[in-house]
C-alpha positions in Angstrom: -26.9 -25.1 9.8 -23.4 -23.9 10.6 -22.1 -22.3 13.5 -19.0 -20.4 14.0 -17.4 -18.9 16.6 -16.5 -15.3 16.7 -12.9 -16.3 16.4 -13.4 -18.1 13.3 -15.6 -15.2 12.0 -13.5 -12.5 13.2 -9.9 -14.4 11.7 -11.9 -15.2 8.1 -12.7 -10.7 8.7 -8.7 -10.6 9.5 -7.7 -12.6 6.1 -10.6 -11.1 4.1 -8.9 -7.5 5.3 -5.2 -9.1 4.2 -6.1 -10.4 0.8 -8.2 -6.9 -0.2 -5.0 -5.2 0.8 -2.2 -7.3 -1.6 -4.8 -7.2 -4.2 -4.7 -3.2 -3.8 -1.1 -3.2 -3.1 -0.4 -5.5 -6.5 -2.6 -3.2 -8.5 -0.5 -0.5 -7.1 3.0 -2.2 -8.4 1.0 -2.7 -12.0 0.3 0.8 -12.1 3.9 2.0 -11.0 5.5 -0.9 -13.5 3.5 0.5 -16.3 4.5 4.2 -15.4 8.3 2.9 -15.3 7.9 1.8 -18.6 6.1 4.9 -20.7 8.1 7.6 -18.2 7.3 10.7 -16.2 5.1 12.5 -18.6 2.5 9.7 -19.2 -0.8 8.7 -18.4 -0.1 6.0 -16.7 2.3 7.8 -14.3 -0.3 10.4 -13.5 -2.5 7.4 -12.7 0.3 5.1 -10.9 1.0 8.1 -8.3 -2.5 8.7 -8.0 -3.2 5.7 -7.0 -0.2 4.4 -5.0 -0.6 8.3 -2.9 -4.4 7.4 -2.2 -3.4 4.0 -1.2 -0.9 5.0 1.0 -3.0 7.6 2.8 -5.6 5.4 3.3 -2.8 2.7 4.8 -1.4 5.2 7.2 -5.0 6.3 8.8 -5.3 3.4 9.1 -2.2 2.5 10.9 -2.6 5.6 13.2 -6.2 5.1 14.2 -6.3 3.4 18.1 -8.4 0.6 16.8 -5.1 -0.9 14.8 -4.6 -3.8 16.3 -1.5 -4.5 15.3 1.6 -4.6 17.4 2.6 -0.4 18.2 6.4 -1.1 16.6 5.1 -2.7 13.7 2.7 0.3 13.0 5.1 3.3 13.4 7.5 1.4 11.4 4.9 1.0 8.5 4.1 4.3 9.3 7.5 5.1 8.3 7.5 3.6 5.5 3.7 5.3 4.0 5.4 8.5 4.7 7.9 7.9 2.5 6.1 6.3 -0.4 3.8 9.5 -0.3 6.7 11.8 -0.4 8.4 10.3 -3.3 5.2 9.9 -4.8 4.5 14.1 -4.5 8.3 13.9 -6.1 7.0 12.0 -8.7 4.3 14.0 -9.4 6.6 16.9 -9.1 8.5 15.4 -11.4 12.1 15.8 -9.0 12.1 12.2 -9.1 11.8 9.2 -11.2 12.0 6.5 -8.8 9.5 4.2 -9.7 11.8 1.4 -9.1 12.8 2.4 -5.2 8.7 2.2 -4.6 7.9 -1.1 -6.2 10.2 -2.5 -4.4 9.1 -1.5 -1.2 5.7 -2.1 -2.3 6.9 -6.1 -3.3 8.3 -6.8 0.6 5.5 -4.9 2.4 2.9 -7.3 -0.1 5.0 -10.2 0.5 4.8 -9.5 4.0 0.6 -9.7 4.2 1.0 -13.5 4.0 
């Protein structure tokens, strides 16, 4: 029989929690890569903001909820950086903007950064 301790259950939670988010985060820059590719007026962009808004909304609660546990700096700054992922994705949708690009790159460094 094994036995763990909490820390070793509650750090396997804490990676578990990591990976999910890069895998969403890397389905995200598929979706936004594809939608590059075919243009505004596509299916796949429809689908690529879509996704990458709901994502990001989801990411943001929760960054603001009080059970975060990450460091406060770290989550305003992330924050930040949801806020402006969902506004270009509205200017997407809009079609005011095109800039696919600006968000997979962002999306690349903030996945990089769930190491």
């Amino acid at each position: 029989m094994y036995q763990f301790s909490y820390a070793d259950v509650q750090e396997d939670g804490v990676a578990e929690a990591r990976e999910r988010e890069r895998e969403a985060i890397n389905h995200s820059i598929s979706l936004l890569q594809a939608a590059k590719t075919k243009g505004l007026e596509s299916r796949e962009a429809v689908e690529a903001v879509y996704f990458c808004s709901r994502l990001w909304v989801r990411f943001v609660e929760d960054l603001a909820s009080p059970d975060n546990q990450l460091a406060e700096e770290l989550r305003a700054n992330l924050i930040s950086i949801g806020i402006w992922i969902i506004k270009e994705s509205e200017s997407i949708r809009k079609r005011q903007s095109d800039n696919f690009q600006g968000i997979i790159d962002i999306s690349v460094i903030i996945r990089d950064g769930l190491k």
